[in-house]
C-alpha positions in Angstrom: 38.1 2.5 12.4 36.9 1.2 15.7 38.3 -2.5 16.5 35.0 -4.9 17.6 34.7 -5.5 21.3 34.6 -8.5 22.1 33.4 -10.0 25.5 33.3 -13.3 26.9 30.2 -14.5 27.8 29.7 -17.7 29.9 27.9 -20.7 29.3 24.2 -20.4 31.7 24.4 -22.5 34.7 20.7 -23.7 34.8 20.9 -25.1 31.3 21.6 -28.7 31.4 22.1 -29.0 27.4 24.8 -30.6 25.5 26.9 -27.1 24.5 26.7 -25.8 28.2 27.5 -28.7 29.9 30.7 -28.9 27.4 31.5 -25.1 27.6 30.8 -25.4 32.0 33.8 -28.0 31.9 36.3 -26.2 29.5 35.8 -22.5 30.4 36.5 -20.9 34.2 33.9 -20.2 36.7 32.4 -17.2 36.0 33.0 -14.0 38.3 31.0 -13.7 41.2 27.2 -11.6 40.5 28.3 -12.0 36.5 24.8 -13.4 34.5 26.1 -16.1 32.5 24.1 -16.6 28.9 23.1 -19.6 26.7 26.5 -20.9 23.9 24.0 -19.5 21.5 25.0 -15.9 22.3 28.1 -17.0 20.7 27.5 -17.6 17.7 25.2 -14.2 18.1 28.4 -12.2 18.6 30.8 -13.9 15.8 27.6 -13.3 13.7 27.5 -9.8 14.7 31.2 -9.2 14.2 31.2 -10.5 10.8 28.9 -8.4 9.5 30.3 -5.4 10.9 34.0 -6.5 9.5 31.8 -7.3 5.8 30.2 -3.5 6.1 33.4 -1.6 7.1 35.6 -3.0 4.7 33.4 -4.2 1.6 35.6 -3.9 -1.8 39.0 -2.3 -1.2 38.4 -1.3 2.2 35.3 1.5 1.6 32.0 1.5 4.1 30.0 -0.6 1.9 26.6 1.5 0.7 23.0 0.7 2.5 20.9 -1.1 -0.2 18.6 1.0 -1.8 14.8 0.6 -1.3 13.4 -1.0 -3.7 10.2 1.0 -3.6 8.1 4.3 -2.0 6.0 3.3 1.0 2.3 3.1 0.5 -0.2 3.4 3.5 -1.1 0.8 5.3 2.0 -1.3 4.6 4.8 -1.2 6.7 8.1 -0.5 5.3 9.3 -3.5 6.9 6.8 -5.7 5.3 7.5 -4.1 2.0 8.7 -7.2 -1.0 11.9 -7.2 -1.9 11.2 -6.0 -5.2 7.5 -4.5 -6.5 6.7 -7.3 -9.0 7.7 -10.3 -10.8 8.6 -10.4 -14.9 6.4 -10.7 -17.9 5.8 -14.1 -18.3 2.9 -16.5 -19.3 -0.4 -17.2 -17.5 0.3 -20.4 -15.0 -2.5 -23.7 -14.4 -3.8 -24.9 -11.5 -0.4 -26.7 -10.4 1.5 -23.8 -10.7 2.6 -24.6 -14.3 3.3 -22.2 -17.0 0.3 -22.6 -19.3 0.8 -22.2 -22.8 -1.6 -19.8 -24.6 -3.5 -20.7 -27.2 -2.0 -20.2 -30.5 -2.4 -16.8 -32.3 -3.6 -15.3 -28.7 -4.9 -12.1 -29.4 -6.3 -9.2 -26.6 -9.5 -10.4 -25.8 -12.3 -7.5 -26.1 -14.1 -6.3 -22.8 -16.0 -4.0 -21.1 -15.6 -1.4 -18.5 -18.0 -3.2 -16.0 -16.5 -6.6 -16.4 -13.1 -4.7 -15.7 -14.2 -3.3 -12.4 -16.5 -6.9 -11.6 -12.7 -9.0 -12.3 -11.1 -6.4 -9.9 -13.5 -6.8 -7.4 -13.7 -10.4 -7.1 -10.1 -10.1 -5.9 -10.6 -7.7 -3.5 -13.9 -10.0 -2.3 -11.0 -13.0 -2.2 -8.5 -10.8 -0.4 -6.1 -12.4 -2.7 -2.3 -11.8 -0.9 0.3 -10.2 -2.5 3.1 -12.8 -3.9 6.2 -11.9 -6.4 6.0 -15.5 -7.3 2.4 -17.0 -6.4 -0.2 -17.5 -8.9 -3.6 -17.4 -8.4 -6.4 -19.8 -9.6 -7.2 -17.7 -12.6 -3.5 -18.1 -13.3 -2.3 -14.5 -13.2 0.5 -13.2 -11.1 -0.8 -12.2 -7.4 1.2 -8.7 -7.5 0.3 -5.0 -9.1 1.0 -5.9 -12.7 -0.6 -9.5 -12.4 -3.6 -7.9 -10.9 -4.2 -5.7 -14.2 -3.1 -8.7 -16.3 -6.3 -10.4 -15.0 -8.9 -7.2 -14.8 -8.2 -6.5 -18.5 -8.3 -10.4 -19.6 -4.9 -10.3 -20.7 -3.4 -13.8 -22.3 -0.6 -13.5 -20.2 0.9 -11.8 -17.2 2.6 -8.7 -18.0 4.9 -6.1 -16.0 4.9 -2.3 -15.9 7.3 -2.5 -18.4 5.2 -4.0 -20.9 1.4 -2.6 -19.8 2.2 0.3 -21.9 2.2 -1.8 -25.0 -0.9 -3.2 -24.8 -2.6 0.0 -24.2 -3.2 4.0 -25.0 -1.5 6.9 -23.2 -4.4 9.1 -22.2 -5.1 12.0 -20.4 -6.6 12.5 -16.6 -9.3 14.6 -18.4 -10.1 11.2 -20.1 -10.3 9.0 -17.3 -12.9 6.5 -17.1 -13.6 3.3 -14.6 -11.0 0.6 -16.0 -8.3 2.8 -17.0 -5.2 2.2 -15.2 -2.6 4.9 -13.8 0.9 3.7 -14.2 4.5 4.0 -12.9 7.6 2.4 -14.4 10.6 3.5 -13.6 13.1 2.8 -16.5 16.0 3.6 -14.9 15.3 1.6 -12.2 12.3 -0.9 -12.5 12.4 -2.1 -8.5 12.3 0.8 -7.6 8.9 2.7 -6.9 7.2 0.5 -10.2 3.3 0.3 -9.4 0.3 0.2 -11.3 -3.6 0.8 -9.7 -7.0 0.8 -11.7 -9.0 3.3 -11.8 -12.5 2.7 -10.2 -13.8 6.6 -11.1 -13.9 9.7 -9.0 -14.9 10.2 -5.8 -16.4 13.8 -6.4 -16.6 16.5 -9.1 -13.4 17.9 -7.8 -11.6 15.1 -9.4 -8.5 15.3 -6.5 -9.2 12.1 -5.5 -10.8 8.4 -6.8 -11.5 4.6 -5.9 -8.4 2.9 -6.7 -8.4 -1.0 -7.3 -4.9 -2.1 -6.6 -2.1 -5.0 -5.4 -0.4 -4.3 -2.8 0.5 -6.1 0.7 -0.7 -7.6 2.6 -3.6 -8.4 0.1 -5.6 -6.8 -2.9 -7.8 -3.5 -1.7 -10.2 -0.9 -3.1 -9.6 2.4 -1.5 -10.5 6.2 -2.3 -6.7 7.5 -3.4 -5.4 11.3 -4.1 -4.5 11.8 -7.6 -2.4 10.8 -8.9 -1.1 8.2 -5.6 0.0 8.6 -2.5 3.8 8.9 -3.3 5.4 9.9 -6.5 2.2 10.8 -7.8 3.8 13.2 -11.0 5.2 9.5 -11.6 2.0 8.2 -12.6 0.5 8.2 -16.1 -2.9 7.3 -16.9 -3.5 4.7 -19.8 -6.4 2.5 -21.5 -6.4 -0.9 -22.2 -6.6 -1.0 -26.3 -9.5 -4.2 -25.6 -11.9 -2.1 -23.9 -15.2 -1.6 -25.4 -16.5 2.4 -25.5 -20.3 2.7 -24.6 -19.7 1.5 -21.2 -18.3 4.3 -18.9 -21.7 5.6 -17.3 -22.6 1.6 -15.6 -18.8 1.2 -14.6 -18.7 4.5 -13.4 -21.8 3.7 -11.1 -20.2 0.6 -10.4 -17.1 2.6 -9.1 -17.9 5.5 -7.7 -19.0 6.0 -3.7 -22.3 7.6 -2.8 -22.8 11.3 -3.4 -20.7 14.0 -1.8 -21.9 14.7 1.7 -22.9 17.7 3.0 -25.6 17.3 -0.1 -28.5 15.4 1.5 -28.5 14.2 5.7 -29.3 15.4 8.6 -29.0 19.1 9.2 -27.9 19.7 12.7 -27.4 23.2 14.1 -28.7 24.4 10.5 -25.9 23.0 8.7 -26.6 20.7 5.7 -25.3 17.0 6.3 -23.6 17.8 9.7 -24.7 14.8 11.9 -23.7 16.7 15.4 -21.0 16.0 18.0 -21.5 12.7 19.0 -20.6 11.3 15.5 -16.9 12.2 15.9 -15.7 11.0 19.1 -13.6 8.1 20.8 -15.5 5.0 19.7 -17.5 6.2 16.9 -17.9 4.2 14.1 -20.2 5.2 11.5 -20.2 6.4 7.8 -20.2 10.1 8.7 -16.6 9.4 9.7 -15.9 8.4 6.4 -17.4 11.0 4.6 -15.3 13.4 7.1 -11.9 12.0 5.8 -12.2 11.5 2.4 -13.3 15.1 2.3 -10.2 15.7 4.4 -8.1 13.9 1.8 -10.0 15.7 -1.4 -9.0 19.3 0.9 -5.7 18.0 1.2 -6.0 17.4 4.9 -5.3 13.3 4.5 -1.7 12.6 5.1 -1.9 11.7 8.5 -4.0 8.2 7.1 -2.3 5.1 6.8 -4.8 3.1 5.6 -7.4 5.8 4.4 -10.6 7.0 6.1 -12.8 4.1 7.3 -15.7 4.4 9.7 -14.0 4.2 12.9 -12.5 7.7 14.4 -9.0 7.5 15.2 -6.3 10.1 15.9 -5.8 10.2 12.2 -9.3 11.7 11.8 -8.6 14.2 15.1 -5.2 15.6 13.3 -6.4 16.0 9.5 -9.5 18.0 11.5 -7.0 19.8 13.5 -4.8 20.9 10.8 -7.7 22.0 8.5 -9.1 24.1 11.4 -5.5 26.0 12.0 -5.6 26.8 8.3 -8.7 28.3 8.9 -6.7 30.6 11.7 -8.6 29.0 14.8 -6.3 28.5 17.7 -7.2 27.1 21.4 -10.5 25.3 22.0 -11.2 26.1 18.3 -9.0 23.9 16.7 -9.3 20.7 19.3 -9.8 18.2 15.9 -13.2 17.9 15.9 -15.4 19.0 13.9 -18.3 21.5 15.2 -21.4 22.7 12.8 -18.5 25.7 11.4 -15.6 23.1 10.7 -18.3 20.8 8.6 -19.7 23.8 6.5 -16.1 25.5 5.9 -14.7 21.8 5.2 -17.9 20.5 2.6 -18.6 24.5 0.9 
């Protein structure tokens, strides 16, 4: 093991504070050309040293482990700005001072529909409501993943991934339908990875990929999601709230799902169905045609360079998922710049 360095550094000279003034009098003048630094830099260095003495040593004088991440990165959040665990426990629903609210006696799961699902989630995503471990919002649920579902099925209290499943049926993805929910819990390990999303219904007949209603940082968000999620997706399980009522799946589906697949209807430039021209997919653009590019490039399997998901704007994310699809059509050169011509739109939408 490598002993810390440790090097002197002077007090600064133009710093007419307490500490330097002090540390100017007690310590020698400083070699000629050598930049002096602030006392603070100090207590930056014993800091520093600690730490590494605590991480070299740890118990019995092993390298002590890194801690484990408490969860997979999703896009659009930073791994930096990940919580320091996925979600809080199973608790009760909390008034308007941040309270625990008692629930009424003999609280039973409240019946609902498949539209009012989808309406509850959306008036979070309206409210941007930020992600919180420990923050409640006004309608007293829990402002992270599990909370989120808590309020969309009109739960009497806030539950956890842990304890969704109990409150609802394991289905299959064959069964899906606008207000079902697609699960992860990781028993071994419940900070780790844990998330829950609702299902807002497919984005095409292919059924690769659907509007997801979920909680996640920095606030709640609606966004068109690969099956089954963006990381660990054989993780997640799709279940139905045992409240919901049936007879409701064909409004909450129209509810949740986008417009109709492009290439369908639209313009029809250089003979090809729904293919807007050139001009829609350069530096700048911002229409809808942009969007329908990349969730087509995420139902193709062409998305992973999104962060965020395909949004009107083109970006470099658009450019590369192009790119990539046009090499796996063999096109080298000129032919696979990332953007897509009349032949890139027909191969990409047939």
């Amino acid at each position: 093991m490598e002993t810390p360095v440790f090097e002197e550094i002077e007090p600064a000279s133009d710093c007419d504070c307490a500490g330097c003034r002090h540390w100017r009098r007690v310590l020698p003048h400083a070699p000629a050309g050598r930049a002096l630094a602030h006392p603070a830099a100090y207590r930056t260095l014993v800091a520093a040293a600690a730490a590494t003495a605590v991480s070299v040593l740890g118990a019995g004088g092993a390298a002590a482990l890194p801690a484990a991440a408490h969860a997979a990165h999703r896009p659009g959040v930073p791994a930096g700005d990940e919580p320091g665990t996925p979600q809080g426990p199973r608790g009760p629903l909390h008034g308007p001072v941040g309270r625990p609210a008692a629930p009424p006696a003999g609280a039973e799961l409240a019946g609902i529909t498949r539209t009012e699902i989808i309406d509850r989630a959306k008036s979070w995503v309206a409210a941007k409501v930020p992600y919180s471990l420990t923050a409640y919002w006004s309608d007293g649920y829990r402002q992270d993943c599990s909370g989120f579902v808590s309020m969309a099925w009109k739960l009497p209290a806030n539950e956890w991934t842990g304890s969704l499943g109990t409150v609802a049926d394991r289905i299959t993805k064959e069964e899906l339908q606008p207000g079902d929910i697609l699960l992860f819990h990781n028993e071994s390990d419940p900070q780790k990875g844990s998330h829950v999303v609702i299902f807002g219904g497919w984005t095409d007949g292919t059924r690769t990929a659907y509007t997801a209603y979920e909680q996640t940082p920095p606030h709640t968000r609606k966004l068109d999601t690969p099956y089954a999620y963006w990381s660990d997706s054989a993780q997640y399980l799709p279940y139905r709230y045992k409240g919901v009522a049936a007879g409701d799946a064909a409004k909450a589906g129209a509810a949740g799902t986008e417009e109709a697949p492009p290439g369908a209807a639209g313009p029809a430039s250089h003979g090809v169905a729904g293919y807007p021209g050139r001009a829609m997919f350069r530096p700048g653009a911002d229409n809808p045609y942009v969007t329908r590019l990349g969730r087509q490039l995420v139902r193709k399997g062409f998305g992973t360079y999104y962060t965020r998901g395909p949004g009107p704007r083109w970006g470099e994310a658009d450019r590369r998922g192009v790119q990539a699809f046009q090499r796996a059509q063999g096109w080298r050169g000129g032919a696979a710049d990332g953007y897509p011509g009349p032949e890139t739109w027909r191969r990409l939408f047939s």
